[in-house]
C-alpha positions as CSV (number, residue, x, y, z in Angstrom):
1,X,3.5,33.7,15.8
2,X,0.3,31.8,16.7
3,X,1.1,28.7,17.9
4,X,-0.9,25.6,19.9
5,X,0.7,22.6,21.3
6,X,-2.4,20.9,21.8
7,X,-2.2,17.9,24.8
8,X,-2.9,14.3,23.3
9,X,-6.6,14.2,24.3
10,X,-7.8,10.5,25.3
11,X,-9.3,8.7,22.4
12,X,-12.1,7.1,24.1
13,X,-13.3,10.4,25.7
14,X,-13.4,11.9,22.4
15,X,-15.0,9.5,20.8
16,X,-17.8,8.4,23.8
17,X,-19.5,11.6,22.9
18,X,-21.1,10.3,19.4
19,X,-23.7,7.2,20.1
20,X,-26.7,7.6,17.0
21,X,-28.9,4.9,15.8
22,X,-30.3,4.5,12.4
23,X,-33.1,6.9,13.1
24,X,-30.9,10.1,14.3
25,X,-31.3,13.0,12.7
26,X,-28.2,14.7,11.7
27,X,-25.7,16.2,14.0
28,X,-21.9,17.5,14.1
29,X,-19.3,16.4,16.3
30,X,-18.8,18.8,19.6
31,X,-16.2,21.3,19.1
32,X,-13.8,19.2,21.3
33,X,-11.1,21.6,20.2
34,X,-11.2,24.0,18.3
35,X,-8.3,24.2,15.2
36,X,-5.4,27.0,15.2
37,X,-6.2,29.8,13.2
38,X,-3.8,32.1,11.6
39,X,-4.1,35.1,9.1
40,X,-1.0,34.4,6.9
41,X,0.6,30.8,6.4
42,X,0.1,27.8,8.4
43,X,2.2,24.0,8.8
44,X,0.2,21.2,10.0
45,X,2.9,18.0,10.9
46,X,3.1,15.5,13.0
47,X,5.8,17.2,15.3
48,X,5.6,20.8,16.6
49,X,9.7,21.1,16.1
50,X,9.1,20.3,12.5
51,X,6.0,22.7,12.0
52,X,8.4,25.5,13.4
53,X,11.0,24.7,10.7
54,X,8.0,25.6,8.0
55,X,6.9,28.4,9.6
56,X,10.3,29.9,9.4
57,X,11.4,29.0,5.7
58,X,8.0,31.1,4.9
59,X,8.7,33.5,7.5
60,X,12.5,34.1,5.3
61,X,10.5,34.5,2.0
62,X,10.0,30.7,1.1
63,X,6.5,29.4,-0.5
64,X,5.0,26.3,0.4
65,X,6.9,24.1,-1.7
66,X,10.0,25.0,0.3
67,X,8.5,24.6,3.8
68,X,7.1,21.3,2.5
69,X,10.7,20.4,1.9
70,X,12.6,21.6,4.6
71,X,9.3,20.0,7.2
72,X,9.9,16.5,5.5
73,X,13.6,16.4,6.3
74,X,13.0,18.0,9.8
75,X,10.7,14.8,10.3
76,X,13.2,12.4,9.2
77,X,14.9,13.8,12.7
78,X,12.1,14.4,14.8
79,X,9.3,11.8,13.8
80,X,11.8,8.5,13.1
81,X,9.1,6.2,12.7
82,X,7.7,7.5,9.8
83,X,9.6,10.9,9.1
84,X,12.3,9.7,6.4
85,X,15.0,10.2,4.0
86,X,15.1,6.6,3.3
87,X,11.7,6.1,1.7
88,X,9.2,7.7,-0.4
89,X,5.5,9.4,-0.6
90,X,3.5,11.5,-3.2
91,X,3.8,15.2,-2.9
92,X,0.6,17.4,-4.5
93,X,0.6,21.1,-4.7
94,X,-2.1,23.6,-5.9
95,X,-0.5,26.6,-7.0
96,X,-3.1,30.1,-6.2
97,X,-3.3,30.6,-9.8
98,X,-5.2,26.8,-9.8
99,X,-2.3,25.0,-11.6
100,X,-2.2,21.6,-9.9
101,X,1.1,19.2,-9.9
102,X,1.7,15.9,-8.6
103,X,5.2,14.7,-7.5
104,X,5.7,11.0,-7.3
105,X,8.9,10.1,-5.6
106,X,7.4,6.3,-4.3
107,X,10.1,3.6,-3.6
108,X,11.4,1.5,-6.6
109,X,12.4,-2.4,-6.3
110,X,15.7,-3.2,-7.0
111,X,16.5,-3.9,-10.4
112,X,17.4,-8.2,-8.7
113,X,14.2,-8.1,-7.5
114,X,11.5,-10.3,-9.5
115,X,8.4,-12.1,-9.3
116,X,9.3,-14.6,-6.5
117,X,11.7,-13.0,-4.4
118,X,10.1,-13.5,-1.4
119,X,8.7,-16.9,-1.7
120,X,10.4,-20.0,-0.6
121,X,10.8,-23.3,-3.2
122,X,7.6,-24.4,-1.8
123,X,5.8,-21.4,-2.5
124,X,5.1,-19.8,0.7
125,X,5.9,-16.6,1.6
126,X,9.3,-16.3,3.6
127,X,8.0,-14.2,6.7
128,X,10.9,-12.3,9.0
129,X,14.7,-11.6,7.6
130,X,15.2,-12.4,4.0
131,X,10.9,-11.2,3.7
132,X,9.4,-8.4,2.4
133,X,8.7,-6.7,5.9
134,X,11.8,-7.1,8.0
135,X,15.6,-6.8,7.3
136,X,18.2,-5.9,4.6
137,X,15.6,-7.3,1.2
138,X,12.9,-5.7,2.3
139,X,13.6,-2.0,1.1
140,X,13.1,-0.7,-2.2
141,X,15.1,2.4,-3.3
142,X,14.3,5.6,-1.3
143,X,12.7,8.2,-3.5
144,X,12.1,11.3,-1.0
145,X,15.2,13.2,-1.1
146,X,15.0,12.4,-5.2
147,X,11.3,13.9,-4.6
148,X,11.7,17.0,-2.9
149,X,14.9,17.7,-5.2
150,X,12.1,18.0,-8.5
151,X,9.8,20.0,-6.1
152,X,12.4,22.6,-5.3
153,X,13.8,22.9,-8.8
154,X,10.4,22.9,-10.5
155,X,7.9,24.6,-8.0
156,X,9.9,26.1,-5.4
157,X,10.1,29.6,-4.1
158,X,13.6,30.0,-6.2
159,X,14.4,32.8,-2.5
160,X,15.9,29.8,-0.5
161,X,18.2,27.3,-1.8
162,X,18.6,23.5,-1.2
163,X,21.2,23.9,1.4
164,X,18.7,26.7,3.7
165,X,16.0,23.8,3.9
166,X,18.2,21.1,4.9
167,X,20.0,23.3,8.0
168,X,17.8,23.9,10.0
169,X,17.2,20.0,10.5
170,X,20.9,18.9,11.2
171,X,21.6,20.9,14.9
172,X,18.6,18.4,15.9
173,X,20.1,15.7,14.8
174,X,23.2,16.4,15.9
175,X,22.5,18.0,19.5
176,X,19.4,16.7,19.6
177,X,15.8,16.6,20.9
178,X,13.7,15.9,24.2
179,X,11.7,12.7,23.6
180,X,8.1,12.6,24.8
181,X,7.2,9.8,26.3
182,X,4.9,8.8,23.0
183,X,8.7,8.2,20.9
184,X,10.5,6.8,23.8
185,X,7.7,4.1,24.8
186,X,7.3,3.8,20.8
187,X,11.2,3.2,20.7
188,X,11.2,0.6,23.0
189,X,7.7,-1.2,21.5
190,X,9.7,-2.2,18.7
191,X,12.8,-3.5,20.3
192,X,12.4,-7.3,19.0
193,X,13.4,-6.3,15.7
194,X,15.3,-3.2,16.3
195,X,17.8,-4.8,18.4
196,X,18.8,-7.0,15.8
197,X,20.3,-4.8,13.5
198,X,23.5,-3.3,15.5
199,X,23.3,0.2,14.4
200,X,19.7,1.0,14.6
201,X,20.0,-1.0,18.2
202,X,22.6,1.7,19.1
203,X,20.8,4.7,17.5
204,X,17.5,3.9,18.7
205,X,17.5,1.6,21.8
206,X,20.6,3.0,23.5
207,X,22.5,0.1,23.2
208,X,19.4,-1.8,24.9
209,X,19.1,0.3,27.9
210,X,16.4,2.2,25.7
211,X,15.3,6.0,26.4
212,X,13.1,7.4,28.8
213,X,10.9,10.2,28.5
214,X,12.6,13.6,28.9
215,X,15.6,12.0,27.4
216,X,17.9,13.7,24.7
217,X,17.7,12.0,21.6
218,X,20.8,12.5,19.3
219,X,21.7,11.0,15.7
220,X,25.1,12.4,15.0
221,X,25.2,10.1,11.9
222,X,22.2,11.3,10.5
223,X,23.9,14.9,11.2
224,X,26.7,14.2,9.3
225,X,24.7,12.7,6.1
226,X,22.3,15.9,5.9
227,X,25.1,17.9,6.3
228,X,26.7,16.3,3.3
229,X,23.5,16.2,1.4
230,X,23.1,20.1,1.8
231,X,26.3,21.0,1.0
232,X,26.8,18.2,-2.0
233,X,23.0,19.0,-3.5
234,X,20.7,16.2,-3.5
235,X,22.4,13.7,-6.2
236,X,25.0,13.0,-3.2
237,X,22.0,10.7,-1.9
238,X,22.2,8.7,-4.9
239,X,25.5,9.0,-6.2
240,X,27.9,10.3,-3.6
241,X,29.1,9.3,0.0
242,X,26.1,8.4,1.0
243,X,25.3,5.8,-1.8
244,X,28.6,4.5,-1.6
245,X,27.3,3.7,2.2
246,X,23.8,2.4,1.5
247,X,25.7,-0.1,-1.1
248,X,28.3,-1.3,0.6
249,X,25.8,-2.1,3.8
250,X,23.2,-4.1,1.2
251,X,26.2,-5.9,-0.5
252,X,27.3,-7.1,3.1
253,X,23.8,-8.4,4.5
254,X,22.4,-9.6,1.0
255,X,20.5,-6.8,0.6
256,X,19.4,-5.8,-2.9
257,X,20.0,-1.9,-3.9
258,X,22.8,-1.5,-5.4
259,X,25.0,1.4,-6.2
260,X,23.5,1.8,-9.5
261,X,19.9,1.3,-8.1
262,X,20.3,4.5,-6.7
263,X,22.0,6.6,-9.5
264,X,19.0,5.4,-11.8
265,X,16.3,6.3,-9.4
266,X,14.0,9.5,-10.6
267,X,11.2,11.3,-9.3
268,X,8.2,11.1,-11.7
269,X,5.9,14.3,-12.6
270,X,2.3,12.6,-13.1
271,X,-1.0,14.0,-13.4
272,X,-3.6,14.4,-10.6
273,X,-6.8,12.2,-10.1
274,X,-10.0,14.5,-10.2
275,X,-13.4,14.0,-9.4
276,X,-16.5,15.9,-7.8
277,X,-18.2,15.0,-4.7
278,X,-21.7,16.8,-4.2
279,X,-20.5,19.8,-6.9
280,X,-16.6,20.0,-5.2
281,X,-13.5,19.1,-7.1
282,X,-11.9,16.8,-5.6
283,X,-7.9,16.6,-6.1
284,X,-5.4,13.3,-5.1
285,X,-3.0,11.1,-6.6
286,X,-3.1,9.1,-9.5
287,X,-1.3,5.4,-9.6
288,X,1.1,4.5,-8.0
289,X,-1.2,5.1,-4.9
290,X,-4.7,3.7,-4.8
291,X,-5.8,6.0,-2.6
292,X,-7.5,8.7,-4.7
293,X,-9.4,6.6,-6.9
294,X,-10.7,4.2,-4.1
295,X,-11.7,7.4,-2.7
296,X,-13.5,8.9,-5.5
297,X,-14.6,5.4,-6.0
298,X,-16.5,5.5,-2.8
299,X,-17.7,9.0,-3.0
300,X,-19.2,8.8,-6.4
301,X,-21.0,6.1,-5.4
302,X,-22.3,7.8,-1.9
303,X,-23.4,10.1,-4.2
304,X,-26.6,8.9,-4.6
305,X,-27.8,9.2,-0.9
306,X,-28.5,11.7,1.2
307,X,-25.5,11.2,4.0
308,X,-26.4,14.2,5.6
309,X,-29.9,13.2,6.7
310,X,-28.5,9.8,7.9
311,X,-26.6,11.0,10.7
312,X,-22.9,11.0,11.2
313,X,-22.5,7.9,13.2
314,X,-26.2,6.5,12.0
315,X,-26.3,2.8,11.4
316,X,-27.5,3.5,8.0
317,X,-24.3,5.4,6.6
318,X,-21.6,3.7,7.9
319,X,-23.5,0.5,6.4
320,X,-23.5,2.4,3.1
321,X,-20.3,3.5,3.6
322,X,-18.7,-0.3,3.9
323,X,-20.6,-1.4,1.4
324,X,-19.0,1.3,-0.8
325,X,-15.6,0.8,0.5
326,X,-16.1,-3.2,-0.2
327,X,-16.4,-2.9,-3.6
328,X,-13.8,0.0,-4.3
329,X,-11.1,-2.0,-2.5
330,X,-12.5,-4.8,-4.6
331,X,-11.1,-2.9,-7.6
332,X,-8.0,-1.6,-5.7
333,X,-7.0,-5.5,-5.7
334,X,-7.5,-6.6,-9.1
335,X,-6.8,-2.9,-11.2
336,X,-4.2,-1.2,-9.5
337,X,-0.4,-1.0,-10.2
338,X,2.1,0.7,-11.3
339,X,1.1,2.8,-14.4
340,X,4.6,2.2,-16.1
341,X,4.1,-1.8,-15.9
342,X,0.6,-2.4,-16.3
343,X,-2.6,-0.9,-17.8
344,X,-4.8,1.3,-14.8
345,X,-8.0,1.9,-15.8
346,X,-7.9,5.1,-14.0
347,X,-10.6,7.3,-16.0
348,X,-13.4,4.1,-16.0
349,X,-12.9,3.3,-12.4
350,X,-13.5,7.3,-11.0
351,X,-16.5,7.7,-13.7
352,X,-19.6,8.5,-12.7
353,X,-21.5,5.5,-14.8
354,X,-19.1,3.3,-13.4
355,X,-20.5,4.1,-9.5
356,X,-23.6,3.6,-10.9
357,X,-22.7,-0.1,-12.0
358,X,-21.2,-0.9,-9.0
359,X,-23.7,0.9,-6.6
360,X,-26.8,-1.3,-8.2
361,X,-25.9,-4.5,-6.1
362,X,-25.9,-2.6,-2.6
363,X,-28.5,-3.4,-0.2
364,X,-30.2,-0.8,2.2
365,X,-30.3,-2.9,5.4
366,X,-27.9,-6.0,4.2
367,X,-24.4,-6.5,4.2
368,X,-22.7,-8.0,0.9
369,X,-20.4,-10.9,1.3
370,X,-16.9,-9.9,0.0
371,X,-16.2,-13.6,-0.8
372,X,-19.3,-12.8,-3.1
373,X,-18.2,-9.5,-4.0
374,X,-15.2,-9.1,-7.0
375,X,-13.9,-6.5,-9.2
376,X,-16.0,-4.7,-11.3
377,X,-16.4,-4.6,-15.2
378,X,-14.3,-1.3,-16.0
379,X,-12.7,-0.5,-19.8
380,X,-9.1,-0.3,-19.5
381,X,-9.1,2.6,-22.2
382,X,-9.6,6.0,-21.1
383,X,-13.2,7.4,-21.4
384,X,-5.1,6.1,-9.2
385,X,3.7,3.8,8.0
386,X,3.8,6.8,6.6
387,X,3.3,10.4,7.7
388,X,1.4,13.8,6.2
389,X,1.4,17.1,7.0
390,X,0.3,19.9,5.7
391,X,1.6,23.6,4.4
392,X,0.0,26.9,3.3
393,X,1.9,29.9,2.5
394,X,1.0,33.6,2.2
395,X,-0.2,33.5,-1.4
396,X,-2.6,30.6,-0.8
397,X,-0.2,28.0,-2.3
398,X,-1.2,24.6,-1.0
399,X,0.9,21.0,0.0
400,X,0.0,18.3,0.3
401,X,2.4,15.6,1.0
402,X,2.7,12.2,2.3
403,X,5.5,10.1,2.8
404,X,6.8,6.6,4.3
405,X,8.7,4.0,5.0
406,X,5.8,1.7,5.3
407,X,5.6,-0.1,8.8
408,X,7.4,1.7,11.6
409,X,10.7,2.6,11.7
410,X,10.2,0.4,7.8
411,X,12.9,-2.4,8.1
412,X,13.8,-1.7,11.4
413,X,17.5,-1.7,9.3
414,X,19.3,1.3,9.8
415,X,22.9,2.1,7.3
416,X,25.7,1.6,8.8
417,X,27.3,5.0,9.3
418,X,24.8,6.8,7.8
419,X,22.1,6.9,10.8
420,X,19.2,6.5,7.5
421,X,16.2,4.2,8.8
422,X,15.7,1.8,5.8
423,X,11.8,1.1,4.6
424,X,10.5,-2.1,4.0
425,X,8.1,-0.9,1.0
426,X,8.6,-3.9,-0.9
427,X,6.0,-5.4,1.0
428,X,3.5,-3.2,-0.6
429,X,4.3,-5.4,-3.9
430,X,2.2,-8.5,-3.9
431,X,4.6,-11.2,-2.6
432,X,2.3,-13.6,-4.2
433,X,-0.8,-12.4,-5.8
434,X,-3.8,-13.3,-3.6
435,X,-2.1,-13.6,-0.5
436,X,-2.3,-10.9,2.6
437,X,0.2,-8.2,2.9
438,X,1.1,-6.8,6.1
439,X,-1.3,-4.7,6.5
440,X,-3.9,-7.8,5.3
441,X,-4.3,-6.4,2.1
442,X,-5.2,-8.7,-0.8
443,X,-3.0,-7.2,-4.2
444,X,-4.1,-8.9,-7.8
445,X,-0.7,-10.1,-10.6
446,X,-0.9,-6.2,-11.8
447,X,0.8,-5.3,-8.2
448,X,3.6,-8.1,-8.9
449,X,7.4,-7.6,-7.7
450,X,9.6,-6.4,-10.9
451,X,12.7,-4.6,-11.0
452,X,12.4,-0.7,-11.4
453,X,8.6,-1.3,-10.5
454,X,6.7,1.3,-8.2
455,X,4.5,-0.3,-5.3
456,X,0.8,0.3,-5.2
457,X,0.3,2.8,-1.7
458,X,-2.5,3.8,0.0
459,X,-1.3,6.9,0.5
460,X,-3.8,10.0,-0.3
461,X,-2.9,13.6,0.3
462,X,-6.1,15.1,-1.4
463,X,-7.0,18.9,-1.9
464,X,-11.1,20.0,-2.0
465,X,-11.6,22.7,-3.8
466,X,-15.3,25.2,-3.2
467,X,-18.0,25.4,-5.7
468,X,-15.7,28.6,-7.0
469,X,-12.7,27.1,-7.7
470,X,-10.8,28.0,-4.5
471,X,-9.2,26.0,-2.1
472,X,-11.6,24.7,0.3
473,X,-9.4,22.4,2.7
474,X,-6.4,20.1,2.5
475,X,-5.9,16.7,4.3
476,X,-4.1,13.3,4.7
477,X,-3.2,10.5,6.7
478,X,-0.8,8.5,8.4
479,X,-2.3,4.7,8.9
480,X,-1.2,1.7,5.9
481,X,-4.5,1.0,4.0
482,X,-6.5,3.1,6.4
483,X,-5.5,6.1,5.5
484,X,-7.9,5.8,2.2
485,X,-11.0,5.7,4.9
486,X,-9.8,8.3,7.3
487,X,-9.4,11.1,4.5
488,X,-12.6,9.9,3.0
489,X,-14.2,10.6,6.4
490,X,-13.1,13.6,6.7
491,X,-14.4,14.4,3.3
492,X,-17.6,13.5,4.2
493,X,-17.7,15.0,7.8
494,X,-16.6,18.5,5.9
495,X,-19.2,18.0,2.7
496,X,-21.9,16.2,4.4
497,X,-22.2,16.9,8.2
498,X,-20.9,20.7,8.3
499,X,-17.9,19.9,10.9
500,X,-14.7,22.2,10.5
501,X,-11.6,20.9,9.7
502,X,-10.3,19.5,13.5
503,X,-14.1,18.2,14.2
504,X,-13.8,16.6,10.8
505,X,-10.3,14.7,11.5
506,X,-11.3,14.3,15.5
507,X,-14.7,12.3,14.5
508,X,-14.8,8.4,15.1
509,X,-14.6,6.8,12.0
510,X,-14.4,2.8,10.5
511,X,-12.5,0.8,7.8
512,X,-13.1,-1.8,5.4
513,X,-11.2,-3.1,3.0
514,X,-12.7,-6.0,1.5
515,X,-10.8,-8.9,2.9
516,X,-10.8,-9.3,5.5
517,X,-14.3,-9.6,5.6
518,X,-14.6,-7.2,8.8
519,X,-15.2,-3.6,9.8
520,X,-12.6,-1.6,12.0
521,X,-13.9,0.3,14.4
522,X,-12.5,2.9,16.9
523,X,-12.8,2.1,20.9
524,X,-16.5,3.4,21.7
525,X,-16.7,5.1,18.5
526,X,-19.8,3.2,17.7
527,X,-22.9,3.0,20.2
528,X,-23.7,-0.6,21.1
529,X,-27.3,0.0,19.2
530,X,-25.6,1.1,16.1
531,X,-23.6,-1.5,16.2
532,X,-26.5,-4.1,16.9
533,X,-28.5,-3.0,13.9
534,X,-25.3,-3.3,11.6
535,X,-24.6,-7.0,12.8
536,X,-28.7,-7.3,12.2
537,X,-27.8,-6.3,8.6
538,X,-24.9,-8.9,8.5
539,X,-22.0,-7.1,8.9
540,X,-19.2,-8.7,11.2
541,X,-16.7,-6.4,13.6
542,X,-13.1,-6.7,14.0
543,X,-12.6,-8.2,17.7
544,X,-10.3,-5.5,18.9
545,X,-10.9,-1.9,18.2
546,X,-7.6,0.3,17.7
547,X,-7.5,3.6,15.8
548,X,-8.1,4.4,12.0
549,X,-5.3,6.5,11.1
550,X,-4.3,9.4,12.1
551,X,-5.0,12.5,10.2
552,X,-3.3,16.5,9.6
553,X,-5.5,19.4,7.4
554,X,-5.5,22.9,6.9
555,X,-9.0,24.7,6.0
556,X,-9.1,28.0,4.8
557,X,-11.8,30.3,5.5
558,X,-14.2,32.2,3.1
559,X,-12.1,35.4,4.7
560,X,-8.6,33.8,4.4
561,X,-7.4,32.5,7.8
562,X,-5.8,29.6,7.4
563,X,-7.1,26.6,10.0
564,X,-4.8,24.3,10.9
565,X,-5.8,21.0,12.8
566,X,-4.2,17.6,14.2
567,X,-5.4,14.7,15.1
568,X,-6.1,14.1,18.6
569,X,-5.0,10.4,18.0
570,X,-1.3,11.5,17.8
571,X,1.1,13.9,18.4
572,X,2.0,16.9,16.6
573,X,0.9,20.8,16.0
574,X,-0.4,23.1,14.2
575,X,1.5,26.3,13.9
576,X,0.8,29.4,11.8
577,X,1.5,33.4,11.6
């Protein structure tokens, strides 16, 4: 086995390295690290434990499908703030044969819930318990387990069954794991809401004498739910013990999934987004997540320019690049929804002509206002905290899956009895139209709370294929709305600057997402001169600089070997055979 536990390498050391004005010529980021290479099959997660699970479901004959499975549960263990069997996420696999599917197993409100469930009679939005973000109301129905049952029924290995994937994860739940200090400061981080809820105080804060690093972490009720889910099958989630549990916990705290909530809950097969970026298919998700189109939305209008001459970090692209991202998030606010309730103009807003409509009103040296800025003129006829990671098997089968329960640790509400962290994913709905989300995000009527409704995501697990067809690389992200810029980034860094696939996630990158009217930026990511000729242009900078997302890929090489990489902004490996 080749293996790398790579060290979490300081953010600002990475990123102090890339300083280039508007006249740079272009460069590519320093091989920093280098990404783990591998002849056969390779697992890029978010924890190194959960990467060796994948590696061993392929090792015993399982394709990628499988591992993708039996990785997602392992992180529902190892990874608790975003690992989950109580949310949801988008699933996309690429078959060697080129057959392309895409599982949507997203979070569903309630069938209660409705247009103003989380307003007050005055009209505001009720913030904290009894909100969309924190506490009992805030959770839709989890889709994942629902998920990964159509993946293993219609695209897995048919070698392992349900119960071999789920196994492997319950010892570390029961026995459990040594926390690094990353989870146990993490852990702690969030006690003001995680201590109010008594079992996910218990669980997770120790009964409020929290963990330390080096600590072992384990979650005998979560032990004894996969255990029943792998020896039940997968309905048990939604019709068995376990929803019995998750019912009976809502009814007491006026939550709102009920027991039949869950027995009506499926996992949707949909059709993937395509475009082509500079002669390369491009592969995401369609609606319910934004993030492919918004992507291809920005690419197609990039298009035009020459990126690579610009310079990675040049003044001039990243000015380009917001401008882009303004206008596609634009869109993203007044188009997107849930395909099954409302009318996506999916085909008009990823069309080429259409980039060319929206691209005529940028500027080369001035920044557009966004309260000037709306959603474009598209036909509606046709003419879409969280975690990803990354699997490869032997054949060259490819996943590409992201999942969440939205903020972390979601509603900071864990089951009673049933050690299952809750999501708060109905915040993702627009709890009234025109007013910030959580993440700040601005969502249009389209995105409105209804019962058996899907919530728009950012999510984007995205595969690029080469000019021949074959898989090129496979990303996504971890990050709420940001997680549309970071895979985008990488995109480009691939495409445009030349980088490999850990130089492409490791690069600095920014965010905008049209209101607020700002750019995110990453701590010395940007030289002050680039930075001073982008304010000259008119753009304005968030005041504190924090991370954009964190990203895991997989590139595979013109001769095969599969190259897996991690973000340096988090934890997790890269492990391969």
């Amino acid at each position: 086995m080749i293996r790398a536990t790579y060290r979490r390498v300081a953010t600002a050391f990475l990123l102090i390295t890339f300083g280039i004005t508007l006249a740079a010529p272009a460069v590519s980021a320093p091989a920093v690290r280098e990404p783990v290479r591998a002849r056969s099959a390779m697992v890029a997660s978010q924890h190194e434990l959960a990467s060796k699970i994948g590696v061993e479901v392929m090792r015993r004959g399982g394709n990628a499908v499988d591992a993708a499975i039996a990785v997602g549960i392992a992180l529902a263990v190892v990874y608790p703030e975003a690992g989950n069997i109580g949310g949801g996420g988008f699933m996309l696999i690429r078959f060697k044969d080129g057959k392309t599917h895409a599982i949507d197993y997203r979070e569903m409100a309630p069938a209660a819930a409705h247009r103003d469930i989380f307003v007050d009679k005055d009209g505001n939005v009720i913030r904290g318990e009894g909100g969309s973000t924190i506490g009992y109301r805030a959770s839709g129905v989890p889709g994942t387990i629902a998920g990964f049952e159509m993946a293993l029924a219609k695209f897995g290995s048919g070698k392992l069954k349900w119960k071999d994937l789920i196994e492997p994860s319950i010892p570390l739940a029961r026995d459990g794991y040594v926390l690094t200090n990353r989870l146990a400061s993490l852990l702690e981080g969030y006690k003001e809401h995680l201590s109010k809820y008594p079992d996910s105080n218990r669980i997770f804060l120790n009964n409020g004498k929290y963990f330390k690093e080096g600590d072992v972490f384990k979650q005998p009720e979560l032990a004894m739910t996969l255990k029943r889910i792998a020896e039940k099958g997968p309905r048990e989630f939604y019709e068995g013990e376990t929803a019995k549990l998750i019912a009976s916990d809502m009814r007491a705290n006026n939550g709102l999934i009920t027991l039949e909530d869950l027995k009506n809950y499926k996992a949707k097969e949909r059709t993937p987004i395509r475009g082509t970026y500079r002669g390369h298919e491009i592969i995401s998700m369609p609606p319910p997540s934004s993030g492919g189109i918004v992507m291809l939305q920005v690419l197609n209008i990039l298009e035009e320019w020459d990126i690579a001459s610009m310079g990675h970090n040049s003044a001039a692209k990243y000015h380009l690049f917001t401008e882009a991202s303004r206008r596609a998030f634009a869109d993203r606010a007044e188009y997107m929804a849930d395909p099954d309730f409302a009318d996506v103009p999916a085909a008009g807003l990823v069309s080429k002509s259409y980039a060319a409509s929206r691209r005529k009103g940028i500027e080369p040296k001035k920044a557009s206002s966004s309260r000037e800025v709306k959603f474009g003129e598209v036909s509606i006829s046709e003419g879409q905290d969280t975690t990803h990671y990354t699997v490869v098997d032997p054949a060259g089968n490819v996943v590409s899956n992201t999942y969440t329960i939205n903020d972390l640790y979601g509603s900071r509400v864990t089951i009673k009895g049933t050690g299952i962290l809750m999501n708060d994913e109905m915040d993702d709905f627009a709890a009234r139209p025109g007013i910030p989300n959580l993440f700040g995000l601005v969502q249009g009527e389209r995105n409105k709370v209804e019962g058996g409704k899907r919530p728009l995501s950012s999510m984007t697990p995205t595969i690029v294929l080469r000019k021949d067809g074959s898989v090129w690389f496979a990303v996504g992200a971890r990050g709420g709305p940001r997680i549309i810029s970071a895979v985008m980034q990488t995109v480009i860094n691939v495409i445009d600057h030349g980088m490999n696939i850990q130089q492409a996630i490791d690069a600095p990158r920014i965010h905008h997402q049209w209101l607020p009217d700002e750019i995110f930026h990453e701590p010395y990511g940007l030289s002050p001169d680039t930075m001073a000729i982008m304010r000259g242009f008119g753009h304005k900078f968030a005041d504190r600089p924090g991370n954009i997302a964190s990203v895991t890929g997989i590139m595979i090489g013109n001769d095969g070997v599969r190259y897996g990489a991690i973000d340096s902004r988090s934890d997790g490996a890269a492990i391969g055979y």
